[in-house]
N, C-alpha and C positions, 0 to 999 in steps of 0.2 A: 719338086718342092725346093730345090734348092737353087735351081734357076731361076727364079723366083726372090729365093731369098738375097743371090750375089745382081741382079739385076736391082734391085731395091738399096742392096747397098751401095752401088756404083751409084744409085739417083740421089742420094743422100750424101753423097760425100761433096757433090761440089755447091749444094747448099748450108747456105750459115745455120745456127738454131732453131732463130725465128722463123727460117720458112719453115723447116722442118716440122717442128711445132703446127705449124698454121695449117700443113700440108695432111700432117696425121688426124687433125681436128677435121679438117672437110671428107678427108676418107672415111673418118666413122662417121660425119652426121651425114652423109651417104649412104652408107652400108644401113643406117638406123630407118631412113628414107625410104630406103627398099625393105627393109622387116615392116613397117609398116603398112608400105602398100601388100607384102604379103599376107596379112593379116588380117587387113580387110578387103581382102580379093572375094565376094561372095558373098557379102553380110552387107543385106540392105538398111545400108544409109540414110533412106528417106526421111522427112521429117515425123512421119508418123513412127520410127524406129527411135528419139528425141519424147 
């Protein structure tokens, strides 16, 4: 975990705020991306499911 944690801060230091910002917004609507696809892994979609 904490290799981890000093790898992430090395990758932040040589960005300004904004990326930073921008960087942490696409990590989570990623991570949110992926709960979703988890969530509906097996629950049919069909239209008749609508």
């Amino acid at each position: 975990m904490t290799a981890i944690a000093r790898a992430l801060s090395r990758a932040f230091v040589s960005v300004n705020e904004a990326d930073t910002l921008k960087q942490l917004l696409l990590f989570c609507l990623a991570g949110l991306f992926v709960s979703v696809l988890l969530m509906t892994y097996g629950v049919d979609l069909s239209p008749g499911f609508f």
